[in-house]
ZAMARGU-4260 file (C-alpha; in steps of 0.2 Angstrom, whole numbers, plus 5000, padded with zeros to 4 digits):
<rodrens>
0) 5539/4938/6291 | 5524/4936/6280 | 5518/4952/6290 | 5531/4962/6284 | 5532/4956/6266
5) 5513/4961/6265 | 5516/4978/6273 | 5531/4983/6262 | 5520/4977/6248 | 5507/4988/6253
10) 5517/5003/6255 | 5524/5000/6238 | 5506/5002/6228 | 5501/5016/6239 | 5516/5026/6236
15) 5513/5020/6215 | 5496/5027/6219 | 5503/5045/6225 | 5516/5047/6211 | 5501/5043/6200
20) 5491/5055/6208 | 5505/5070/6208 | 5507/5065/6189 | 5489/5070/6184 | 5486/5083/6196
25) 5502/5091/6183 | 5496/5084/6165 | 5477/5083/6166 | 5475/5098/6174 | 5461/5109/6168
30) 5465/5128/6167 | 5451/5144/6168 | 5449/5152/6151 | 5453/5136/6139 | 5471/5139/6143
35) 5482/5123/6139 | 5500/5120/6141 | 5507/5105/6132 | 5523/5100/6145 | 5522/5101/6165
40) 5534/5097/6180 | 5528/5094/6199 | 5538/5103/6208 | 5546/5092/6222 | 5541/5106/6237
45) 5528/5119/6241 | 5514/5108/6232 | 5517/5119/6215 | 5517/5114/6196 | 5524/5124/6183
50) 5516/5122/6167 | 5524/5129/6147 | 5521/5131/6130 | 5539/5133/6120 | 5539/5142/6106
55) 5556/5137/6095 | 5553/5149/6083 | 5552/5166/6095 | 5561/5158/6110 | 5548/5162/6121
60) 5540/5153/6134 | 5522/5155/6142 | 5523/5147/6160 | 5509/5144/6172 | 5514/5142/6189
65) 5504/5139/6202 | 5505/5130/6218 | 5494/5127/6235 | 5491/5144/6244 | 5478/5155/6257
70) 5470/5169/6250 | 5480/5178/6262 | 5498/5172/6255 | 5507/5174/6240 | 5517/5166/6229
75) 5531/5169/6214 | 5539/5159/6202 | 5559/5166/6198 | 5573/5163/6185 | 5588/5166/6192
80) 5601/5171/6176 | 5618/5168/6183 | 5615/5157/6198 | 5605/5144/6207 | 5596/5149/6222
85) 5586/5163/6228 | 5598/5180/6227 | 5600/5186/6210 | 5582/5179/6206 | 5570/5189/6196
90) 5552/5185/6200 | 5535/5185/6194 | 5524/5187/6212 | 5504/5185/6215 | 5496/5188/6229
95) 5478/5195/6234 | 5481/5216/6236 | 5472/5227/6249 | 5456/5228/6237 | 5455/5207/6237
100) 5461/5207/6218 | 5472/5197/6213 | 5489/5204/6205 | 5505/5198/6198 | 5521/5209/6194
105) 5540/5207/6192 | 5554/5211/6206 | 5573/5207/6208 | 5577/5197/6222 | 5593/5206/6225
110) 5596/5197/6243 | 5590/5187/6258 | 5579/5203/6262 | 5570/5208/6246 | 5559/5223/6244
115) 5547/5214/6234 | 5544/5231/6227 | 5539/5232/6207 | 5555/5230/6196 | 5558/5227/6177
120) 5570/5210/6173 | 5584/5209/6163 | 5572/5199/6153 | 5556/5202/6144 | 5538/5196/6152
125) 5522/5199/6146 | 5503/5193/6147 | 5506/5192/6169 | 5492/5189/6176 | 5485/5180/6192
130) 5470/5170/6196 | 5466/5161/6213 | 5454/5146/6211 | 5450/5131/6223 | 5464/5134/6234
135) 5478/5138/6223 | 5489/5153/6217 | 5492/5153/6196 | 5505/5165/6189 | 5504/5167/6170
140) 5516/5174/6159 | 5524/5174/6143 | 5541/5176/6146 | 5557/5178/6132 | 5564/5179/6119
145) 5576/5167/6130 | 5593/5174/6126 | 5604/5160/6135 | 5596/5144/6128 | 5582/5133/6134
150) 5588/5127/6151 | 5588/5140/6166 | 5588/5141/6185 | 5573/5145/6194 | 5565/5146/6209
155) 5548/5145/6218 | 5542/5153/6234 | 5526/5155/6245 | 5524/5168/6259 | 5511/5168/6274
160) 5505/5185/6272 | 5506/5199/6263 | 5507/5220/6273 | 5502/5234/6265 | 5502/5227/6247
165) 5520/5220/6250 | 5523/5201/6252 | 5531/5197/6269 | 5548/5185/6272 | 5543/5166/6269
170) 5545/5154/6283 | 5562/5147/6283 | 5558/5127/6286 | 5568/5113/6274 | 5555/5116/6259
175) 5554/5134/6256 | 5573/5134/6258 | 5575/5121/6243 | 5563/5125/6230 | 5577/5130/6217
180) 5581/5120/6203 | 5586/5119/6185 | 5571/5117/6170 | 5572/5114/6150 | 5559/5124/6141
185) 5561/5111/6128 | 5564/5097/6135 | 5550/5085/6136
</rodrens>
C-alpha cells in the first residue's frame, strides 16, 4: 500500500512540475527583435502558445502565435467570426516557401478542403510576418480594430508539408481535430 501511496505522490510533483514547465515556456518566453507580449495562453494541443498585446483604446490586438513545427511544415492561427471550428475560419498561415523564406499571409477556410490560397478577411490584419527559430513556427500580426468585442473563436492548425508554395491537408488524429476554442483579448 505504502508502494502506491509513494508512486501516486510521485506522479503528483511530476505532473506539478510539467504544468510548471508549460507555464513559462508561455510567460517567460523570449521573443527575436525585443518583441514582448504582456498576456499568453498554452494552447491545450499541437504544442502552440498564442501570445497579445490588447490595445482598449484602438481595439486592436497584436498576436504572436507560434507552436512546434518542421521546417517543412506550416502552421496558422484563425478567428472564426460566426462559429466555433475550422469552416468559416479566416487564417494567418506561415510556412517556409520554394525559396526557403519564411512567409505568412491571410486565407478563408471556406470548408473541409481549403485552397489555402491568399485571401483578404472580413477583418483588418497588419504587420504579418513569420520567423522560424529553434524548432518552432511564429506568426505575428496586429489584427483589429475588433468589431465584435474582445472574446472570439479561433483556431490553430499545423500541416506536414507544404507543394508548390501551398500548404497540404493536416493529419486528421484527435489533436489537430480539436485545436479550436474561445479566447479574451482582454481577459487576463
Amino acid at each position: 500500500m505504502a508502494s502506491s501511496s509513494s508512486s501516486k505522490l510521485l506522479f503528483c510533483i511530476l505532473a506539478s512540475i510539467f504544468l510548471v514547465t508549460s507555464a513559462q515556456n508561455c510567460s517567460n518566453y523570449t521573443f527575436p527583435a525585443n518583441r514582448t507580449f504582456t498576456t499568453c495562453k498554452v494552447l491545450p494541443f499541437l504544442e502552440a502558445n498564442l501570445h497579445w498585446n490588447y490595445n482598449s483604446s484602438s481595439t486592436e490586438v497584436s498576436i504572436a502565435y507560434r507552436a512546434k513545427q518542421d521546417s517543412k511544415g506550416w502552421v496558422a492561427w484563425a478567428i472564426n467570426p460566426t462559429r466555433q471550428g475550422m469552416v468559416g475560419s479566416e487564417a494567418l498561415v506561415a510556412f517556409h516557401n520554394s525559396t526557403d523564406s519564411m512567409i505568412a499571409y491571410t486565407t478563408q477556410i471556406t470548408s473541409y478542403s481549403p485552397s489555402m490560397q491568399r485571401a483578404n478577411l472580413s477583418f483588418q490584419v497588419s504587420n504579418i510576418s513569420a520567423e522560424y527559430l529553434n524548432n518552432e513556427m511564429i506568426i505575428f500580426a496586429t489584427i483589429g480594430p475588433l468589431g465584435n468585442g474582445t472574446a472570439v473563436n479561433h483556431v490553430w492548425q499545423g500541416g506536414l508539408s507544404v507543394l508548390n508554395d501551398i500548404p497540404q491537408m493536416h493529419p486528421f488524429s484527435s489533436q489537430y481535430l480539436q485545436s479550436f476554442g474561445q479566447i479574451d483579448f482582454q481577459a487576463v
